[in-house]
PDB file of N, CA, C and O in Angstrom:
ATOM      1  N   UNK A   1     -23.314 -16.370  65.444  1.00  0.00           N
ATOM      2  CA  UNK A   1     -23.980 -15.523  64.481  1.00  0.00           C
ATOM      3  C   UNK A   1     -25.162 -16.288  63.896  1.00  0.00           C
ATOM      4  O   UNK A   1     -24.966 -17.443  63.517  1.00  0.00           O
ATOM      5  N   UNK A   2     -26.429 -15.716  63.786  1.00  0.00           N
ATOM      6  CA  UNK A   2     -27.208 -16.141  62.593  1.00  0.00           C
ATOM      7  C   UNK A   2     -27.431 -16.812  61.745  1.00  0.00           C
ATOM      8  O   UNK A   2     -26.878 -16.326  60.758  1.00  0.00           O
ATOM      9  N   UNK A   3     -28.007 -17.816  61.458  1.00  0.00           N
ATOM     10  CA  UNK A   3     -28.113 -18.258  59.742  1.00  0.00           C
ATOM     11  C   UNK A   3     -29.131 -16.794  59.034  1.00  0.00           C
ATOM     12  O   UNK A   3     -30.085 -16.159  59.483  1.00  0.00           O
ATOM     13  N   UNK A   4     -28.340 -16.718  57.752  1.00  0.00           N
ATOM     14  CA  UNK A   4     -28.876 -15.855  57.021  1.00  0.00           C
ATOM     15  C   UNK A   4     -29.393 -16.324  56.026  1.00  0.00           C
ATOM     16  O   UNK A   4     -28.602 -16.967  55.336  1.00  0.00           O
ATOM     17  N   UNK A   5     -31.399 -16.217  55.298  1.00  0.00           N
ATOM     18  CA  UNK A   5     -31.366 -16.841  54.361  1.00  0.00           C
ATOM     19  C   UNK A   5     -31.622 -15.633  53.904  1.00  0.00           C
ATOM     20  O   UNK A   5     -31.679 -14.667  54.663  1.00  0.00           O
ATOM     21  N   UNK A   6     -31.885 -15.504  52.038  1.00  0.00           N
ATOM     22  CA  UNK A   6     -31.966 -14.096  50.621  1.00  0.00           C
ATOM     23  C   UNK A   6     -33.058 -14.278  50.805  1.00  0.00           C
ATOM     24  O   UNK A   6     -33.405 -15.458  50.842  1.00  0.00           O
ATOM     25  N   UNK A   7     -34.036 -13.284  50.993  1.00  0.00           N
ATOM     26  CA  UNK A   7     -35.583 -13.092  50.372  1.00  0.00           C
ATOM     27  C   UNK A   7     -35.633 -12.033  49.582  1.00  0.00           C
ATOM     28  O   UNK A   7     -35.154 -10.932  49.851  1.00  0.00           O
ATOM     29  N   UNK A   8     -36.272 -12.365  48.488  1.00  0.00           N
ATOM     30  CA  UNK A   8     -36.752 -10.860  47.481  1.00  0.00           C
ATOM     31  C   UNK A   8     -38.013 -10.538  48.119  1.00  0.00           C
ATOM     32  O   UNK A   8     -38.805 -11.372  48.557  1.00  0.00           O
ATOM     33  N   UNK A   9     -38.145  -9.363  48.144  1.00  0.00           N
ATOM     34  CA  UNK A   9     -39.467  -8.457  48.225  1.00  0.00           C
ATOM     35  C   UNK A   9     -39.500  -7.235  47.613  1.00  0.00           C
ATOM     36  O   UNK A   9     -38.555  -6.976  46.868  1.00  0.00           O
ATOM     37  N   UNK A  10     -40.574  -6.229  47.784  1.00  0.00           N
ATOM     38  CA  UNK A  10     -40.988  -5.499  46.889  1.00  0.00           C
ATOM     39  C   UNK A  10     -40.720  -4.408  48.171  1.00  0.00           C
ATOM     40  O   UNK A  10     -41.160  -4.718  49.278  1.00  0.00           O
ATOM     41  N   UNK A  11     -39.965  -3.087  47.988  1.00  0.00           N
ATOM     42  CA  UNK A  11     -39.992  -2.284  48.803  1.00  0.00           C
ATOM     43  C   UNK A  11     -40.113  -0.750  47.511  1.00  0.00           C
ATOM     44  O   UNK A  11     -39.479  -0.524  46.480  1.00  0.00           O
ATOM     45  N   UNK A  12     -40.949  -0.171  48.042  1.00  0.00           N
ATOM     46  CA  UNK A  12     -41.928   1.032  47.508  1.00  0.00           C
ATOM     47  C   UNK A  12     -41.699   1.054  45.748  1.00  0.00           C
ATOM     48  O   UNK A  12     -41.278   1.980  45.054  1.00  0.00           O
ATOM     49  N   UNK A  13     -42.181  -0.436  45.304  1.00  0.00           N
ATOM     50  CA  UNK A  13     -42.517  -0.574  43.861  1.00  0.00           C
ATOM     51  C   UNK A  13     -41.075  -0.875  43.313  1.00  0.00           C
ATOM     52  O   UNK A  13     -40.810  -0.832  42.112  1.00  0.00           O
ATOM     53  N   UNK A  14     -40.282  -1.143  44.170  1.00  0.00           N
ATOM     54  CA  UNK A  14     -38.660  -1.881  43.459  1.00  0.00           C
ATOM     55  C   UNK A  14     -38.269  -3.253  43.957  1.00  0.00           C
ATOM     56  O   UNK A  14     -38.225  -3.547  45.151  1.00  0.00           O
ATOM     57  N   UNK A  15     -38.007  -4.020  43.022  1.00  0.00           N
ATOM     58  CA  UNK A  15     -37.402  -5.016  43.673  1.00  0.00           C
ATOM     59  C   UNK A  15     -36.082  -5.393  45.069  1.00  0.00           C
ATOM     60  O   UNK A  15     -34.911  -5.347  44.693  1.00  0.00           O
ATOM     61  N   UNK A  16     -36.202  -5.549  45.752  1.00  0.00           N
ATOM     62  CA  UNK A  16     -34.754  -6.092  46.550  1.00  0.00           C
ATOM     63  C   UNK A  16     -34.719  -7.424  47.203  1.00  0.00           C
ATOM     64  O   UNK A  16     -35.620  -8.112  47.683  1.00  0.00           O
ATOM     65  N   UNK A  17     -33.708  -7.565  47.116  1.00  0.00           N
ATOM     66  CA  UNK A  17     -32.958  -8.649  47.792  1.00  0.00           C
ATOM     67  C   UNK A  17     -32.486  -8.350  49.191  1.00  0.00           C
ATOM     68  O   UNK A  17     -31.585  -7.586  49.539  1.00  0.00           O
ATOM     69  N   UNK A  18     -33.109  -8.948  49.769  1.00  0.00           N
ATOM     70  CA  UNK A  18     -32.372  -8.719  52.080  1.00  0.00           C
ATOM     71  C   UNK A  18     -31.862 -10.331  52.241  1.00  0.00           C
ATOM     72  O   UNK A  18     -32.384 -11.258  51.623  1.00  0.00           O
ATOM     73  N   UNK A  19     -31.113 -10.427  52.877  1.00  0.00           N
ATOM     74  CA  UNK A  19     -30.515 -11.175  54.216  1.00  0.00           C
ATOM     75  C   UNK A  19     -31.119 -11.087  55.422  1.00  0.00           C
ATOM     76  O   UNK A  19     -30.812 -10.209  56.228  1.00  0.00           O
ATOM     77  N   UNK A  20     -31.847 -11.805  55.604  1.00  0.00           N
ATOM     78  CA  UNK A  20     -32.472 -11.664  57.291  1.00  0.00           C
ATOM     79  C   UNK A  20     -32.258 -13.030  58.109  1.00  0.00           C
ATOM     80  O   UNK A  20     -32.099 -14.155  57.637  1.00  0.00           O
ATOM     81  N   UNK A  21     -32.285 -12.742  59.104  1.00  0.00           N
ATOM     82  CA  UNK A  21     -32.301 -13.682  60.263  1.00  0.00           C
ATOM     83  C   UNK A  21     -34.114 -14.477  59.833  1.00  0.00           C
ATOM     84  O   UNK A  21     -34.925 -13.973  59.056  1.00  0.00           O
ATOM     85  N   UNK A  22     -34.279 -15.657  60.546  1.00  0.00           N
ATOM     86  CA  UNK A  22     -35.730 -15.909  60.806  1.00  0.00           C
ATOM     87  C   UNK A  22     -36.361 -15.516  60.965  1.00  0.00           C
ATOM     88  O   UNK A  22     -37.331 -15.453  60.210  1.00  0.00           O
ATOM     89  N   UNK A  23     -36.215 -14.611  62.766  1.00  0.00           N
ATOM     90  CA  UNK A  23     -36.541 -13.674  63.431  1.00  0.00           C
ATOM     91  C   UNK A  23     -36.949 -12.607  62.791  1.00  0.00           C
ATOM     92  O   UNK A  23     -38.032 -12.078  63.037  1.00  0.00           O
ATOM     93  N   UNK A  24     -36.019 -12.125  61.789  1.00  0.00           N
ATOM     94  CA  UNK A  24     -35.980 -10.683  61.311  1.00  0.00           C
ATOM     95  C   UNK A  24     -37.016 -10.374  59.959  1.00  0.00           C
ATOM     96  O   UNK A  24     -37.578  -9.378  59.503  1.00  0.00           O
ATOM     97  N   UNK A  25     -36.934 -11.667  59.641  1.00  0.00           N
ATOM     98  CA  UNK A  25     -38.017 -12.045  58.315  1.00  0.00           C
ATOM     99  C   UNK A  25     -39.386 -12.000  58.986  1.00  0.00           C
ATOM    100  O   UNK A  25     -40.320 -11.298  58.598  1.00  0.00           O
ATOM    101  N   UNK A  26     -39.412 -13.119  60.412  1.00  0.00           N
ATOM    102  CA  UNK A  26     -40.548 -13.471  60.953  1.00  0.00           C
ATOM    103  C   UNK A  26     -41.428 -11.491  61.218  1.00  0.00           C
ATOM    104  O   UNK A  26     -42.468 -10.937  60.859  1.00  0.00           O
ATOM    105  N   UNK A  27     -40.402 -11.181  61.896  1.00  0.00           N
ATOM    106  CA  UNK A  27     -40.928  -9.486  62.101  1.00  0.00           C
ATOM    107  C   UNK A  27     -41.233  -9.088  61.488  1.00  0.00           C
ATOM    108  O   UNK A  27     -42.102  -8.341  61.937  1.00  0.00           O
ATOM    109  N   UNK A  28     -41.101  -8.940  59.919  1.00  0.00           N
ATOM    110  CA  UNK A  28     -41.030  -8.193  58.936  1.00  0.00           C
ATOM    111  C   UNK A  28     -42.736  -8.798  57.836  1.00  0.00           C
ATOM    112  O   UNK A  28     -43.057  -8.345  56.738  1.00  0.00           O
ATOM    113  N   UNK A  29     -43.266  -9.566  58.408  1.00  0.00           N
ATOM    114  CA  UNK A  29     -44.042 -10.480  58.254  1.00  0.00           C
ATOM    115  C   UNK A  29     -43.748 -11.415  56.641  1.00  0.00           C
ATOM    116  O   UNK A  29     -44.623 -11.652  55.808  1.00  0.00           O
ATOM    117  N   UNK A  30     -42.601 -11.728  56.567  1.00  0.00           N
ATOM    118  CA  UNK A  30     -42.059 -12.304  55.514  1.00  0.00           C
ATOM    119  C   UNK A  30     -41.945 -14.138  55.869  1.00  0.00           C
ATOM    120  O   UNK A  30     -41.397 -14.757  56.780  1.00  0.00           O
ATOM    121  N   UNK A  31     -43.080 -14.754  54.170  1.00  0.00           N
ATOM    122  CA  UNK A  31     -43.075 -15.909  54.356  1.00  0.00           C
ATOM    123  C   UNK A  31     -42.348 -16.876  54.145  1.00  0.00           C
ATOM    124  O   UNK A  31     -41.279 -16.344  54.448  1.00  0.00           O
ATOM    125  N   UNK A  32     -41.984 -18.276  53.752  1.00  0.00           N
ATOM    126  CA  UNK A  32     -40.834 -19.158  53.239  1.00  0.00           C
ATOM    127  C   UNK A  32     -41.134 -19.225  52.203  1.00  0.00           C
ATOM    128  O   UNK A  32     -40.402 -20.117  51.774  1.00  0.00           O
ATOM    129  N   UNK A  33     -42.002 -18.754  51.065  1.00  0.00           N
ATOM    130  CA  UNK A  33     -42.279 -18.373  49.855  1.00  0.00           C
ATOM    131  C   UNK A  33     -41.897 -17.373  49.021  1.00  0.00           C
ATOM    132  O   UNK A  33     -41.799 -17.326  47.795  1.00  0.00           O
ATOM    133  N   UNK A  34     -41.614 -16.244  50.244  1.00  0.00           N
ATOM    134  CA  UNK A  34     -40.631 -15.054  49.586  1.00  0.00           C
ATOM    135  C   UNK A  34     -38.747 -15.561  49.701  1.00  0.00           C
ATOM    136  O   UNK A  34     -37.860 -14.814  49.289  1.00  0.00           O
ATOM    137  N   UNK A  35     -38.539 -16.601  50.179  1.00  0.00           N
ATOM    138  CA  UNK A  35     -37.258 -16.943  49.791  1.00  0.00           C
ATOM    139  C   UNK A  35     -36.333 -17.018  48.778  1.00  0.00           C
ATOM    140  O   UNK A  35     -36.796 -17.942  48.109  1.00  0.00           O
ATOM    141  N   UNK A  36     -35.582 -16.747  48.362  1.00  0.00           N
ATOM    142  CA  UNK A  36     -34.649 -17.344  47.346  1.00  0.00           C
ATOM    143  C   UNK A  36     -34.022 -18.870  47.574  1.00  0.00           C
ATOM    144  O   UNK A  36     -33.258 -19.145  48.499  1.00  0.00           O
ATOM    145  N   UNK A  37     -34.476 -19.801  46.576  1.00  0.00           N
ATOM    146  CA  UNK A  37     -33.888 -20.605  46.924  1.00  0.00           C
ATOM    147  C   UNK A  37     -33.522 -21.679  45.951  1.00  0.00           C
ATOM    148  O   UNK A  37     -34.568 -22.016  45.396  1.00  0.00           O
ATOM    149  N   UNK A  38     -32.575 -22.327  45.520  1.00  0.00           N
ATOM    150  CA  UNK A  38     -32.387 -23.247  44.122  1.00  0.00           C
ATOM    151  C   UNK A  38     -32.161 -22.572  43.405  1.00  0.00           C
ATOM    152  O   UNK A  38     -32.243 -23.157  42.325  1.00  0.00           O
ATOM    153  N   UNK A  39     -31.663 -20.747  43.163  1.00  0.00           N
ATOM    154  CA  UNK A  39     -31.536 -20.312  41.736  1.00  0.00           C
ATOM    155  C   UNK A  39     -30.398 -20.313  41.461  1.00  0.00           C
ATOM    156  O   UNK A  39     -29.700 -20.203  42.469  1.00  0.00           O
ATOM    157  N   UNK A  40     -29.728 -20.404  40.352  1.00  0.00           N
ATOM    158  CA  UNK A  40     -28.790 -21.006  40.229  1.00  0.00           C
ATOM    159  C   UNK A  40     -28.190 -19.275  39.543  1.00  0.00           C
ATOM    160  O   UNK A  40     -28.849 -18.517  38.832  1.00  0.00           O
ATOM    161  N   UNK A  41     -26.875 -19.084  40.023  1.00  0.00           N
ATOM    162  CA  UNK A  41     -26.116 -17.721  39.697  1.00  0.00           C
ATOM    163  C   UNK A  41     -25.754 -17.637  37.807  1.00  0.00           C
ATOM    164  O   UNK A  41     -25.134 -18.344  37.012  1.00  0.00           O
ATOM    165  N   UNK A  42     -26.550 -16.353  37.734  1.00  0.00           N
ATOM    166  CA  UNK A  42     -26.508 -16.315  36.114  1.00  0.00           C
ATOM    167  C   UNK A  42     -25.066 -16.384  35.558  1.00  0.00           C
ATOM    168  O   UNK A  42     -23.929 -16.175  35.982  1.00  0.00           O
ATOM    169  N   UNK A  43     -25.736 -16.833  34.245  1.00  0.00           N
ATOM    170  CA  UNK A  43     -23.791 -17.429  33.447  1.00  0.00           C
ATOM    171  C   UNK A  43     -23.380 -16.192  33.067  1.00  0.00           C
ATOM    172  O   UNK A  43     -24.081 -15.236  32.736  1.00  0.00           O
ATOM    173  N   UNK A  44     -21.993 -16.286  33.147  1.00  0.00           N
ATOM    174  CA  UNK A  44     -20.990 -14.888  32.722  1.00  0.00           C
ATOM    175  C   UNK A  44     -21.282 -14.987  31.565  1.00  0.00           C
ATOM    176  O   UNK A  44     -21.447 -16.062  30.987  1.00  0.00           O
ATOM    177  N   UNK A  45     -21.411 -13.608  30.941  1.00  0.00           N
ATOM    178  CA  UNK A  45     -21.767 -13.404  29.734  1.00  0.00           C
ATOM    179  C   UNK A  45     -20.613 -13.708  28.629  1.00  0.00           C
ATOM    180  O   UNK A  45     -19.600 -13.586  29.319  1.00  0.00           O
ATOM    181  N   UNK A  46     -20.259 -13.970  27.567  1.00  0.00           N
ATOM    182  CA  UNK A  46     -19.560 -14.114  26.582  1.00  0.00           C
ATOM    183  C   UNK A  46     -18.898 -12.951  26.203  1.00  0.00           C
ATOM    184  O   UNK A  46     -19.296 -11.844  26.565  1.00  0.00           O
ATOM    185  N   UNK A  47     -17.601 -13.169  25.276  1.00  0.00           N
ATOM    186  CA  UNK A  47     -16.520 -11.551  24.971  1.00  0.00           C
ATOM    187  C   UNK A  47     -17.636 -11.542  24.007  1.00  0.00           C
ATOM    188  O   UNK A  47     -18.164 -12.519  23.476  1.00  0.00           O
ATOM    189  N   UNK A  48     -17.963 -10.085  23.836  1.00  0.00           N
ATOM    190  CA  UNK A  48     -18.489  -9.644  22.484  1.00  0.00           C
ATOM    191  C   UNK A  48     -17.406  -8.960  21.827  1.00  0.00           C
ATOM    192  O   UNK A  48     -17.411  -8.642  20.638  1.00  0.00           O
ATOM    193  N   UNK A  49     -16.526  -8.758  22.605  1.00  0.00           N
ATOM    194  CA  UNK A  49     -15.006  -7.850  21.859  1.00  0.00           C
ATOM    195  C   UNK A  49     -14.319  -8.911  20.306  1.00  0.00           C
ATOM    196  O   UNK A  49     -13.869 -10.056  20.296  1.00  0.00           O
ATOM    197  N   UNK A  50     -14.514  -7.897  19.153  1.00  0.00           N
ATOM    198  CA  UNK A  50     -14.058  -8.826  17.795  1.00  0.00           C
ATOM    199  C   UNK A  50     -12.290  -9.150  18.001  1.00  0.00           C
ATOM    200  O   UNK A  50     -11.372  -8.811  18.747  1.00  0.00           O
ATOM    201  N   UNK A  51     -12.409  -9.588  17.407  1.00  0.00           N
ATOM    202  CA  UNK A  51     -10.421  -9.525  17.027  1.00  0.00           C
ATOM    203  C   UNK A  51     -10.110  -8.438  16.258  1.00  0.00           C
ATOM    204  O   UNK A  51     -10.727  -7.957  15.307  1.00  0.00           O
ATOM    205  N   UNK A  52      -9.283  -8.167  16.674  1.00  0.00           N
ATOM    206  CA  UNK A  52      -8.588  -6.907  15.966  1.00  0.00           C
ATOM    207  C   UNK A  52      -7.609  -7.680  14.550  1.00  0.00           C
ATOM    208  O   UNK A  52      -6.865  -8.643  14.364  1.00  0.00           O
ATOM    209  N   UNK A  53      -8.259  -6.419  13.716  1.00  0.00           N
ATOM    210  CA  UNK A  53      -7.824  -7.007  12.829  1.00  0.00           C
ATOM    211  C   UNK A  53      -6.034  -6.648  11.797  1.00  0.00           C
ATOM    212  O   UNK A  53      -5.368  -5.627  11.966  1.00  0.00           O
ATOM    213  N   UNK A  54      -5.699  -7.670  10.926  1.00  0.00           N
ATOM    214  CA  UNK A  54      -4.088  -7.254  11.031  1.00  0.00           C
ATOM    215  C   UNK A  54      -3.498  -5.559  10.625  1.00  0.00           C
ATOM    216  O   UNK A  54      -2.468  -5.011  11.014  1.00  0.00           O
ATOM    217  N   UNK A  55      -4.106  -5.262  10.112  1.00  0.00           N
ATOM    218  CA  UNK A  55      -3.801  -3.832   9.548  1.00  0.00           C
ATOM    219  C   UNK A  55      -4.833  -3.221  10.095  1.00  0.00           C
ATOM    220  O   UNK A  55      -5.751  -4.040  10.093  1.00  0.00           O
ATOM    221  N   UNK A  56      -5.312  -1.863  10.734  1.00  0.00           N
ATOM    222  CA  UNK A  56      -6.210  -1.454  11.327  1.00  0.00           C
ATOM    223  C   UNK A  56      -6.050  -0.228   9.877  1.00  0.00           C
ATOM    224  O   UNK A  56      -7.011  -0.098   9.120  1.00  0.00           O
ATOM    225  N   UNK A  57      -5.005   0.425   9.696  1.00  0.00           N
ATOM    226  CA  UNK A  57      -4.530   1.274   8.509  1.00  0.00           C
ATOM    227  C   UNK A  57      -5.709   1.122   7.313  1.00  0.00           C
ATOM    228  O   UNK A  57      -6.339   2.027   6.765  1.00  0.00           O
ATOM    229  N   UNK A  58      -5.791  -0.343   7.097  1.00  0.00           N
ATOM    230  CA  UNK A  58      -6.047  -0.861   5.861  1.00  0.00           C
ATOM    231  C   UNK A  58      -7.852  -0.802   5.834  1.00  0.00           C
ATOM    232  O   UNK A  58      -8.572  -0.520   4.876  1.00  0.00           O
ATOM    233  N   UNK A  59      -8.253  -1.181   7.262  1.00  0.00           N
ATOM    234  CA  UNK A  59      -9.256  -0.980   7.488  1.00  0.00           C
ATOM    235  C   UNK A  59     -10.459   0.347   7.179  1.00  0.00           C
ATOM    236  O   UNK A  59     -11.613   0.241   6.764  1.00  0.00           O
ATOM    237  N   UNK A  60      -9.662   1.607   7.568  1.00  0.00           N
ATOM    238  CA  UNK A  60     -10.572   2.593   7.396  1.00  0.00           C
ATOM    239  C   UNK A  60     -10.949   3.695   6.374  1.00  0.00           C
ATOM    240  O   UNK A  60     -11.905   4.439   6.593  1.00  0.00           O
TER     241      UNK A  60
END
């Protein structure tokens, strides 16, 4: 099988992300500049969920 590298490009004014072969990039006339490469996967976001509090009764 393939090595697959991520390239972003612009397809009809939206961003995407492809998997292509060399080949398939090379066809597509896609350079080693449109690559993804070194980005590091965004951090999981934090609970925004509060604690519940002891009496909910008392609360409202």
């Amino acid at each position: 099988m393939a090595d697959l590298d991520v390239y972003e490009v612009e397809v009809n004014g939206y961003p995407a992300t492809l998997q292509l072969s060399a080949d398939d990039a090379k066809a597509r006339g896609l350079k080693d500049s449109d690559k993804v490469g070194g980005r590091k996967a965004a951090a999981a976001p934090k609970n925004k969920a509060a604690a519940a509090p002891a009496n909910k009764a008392a609360t409202a």
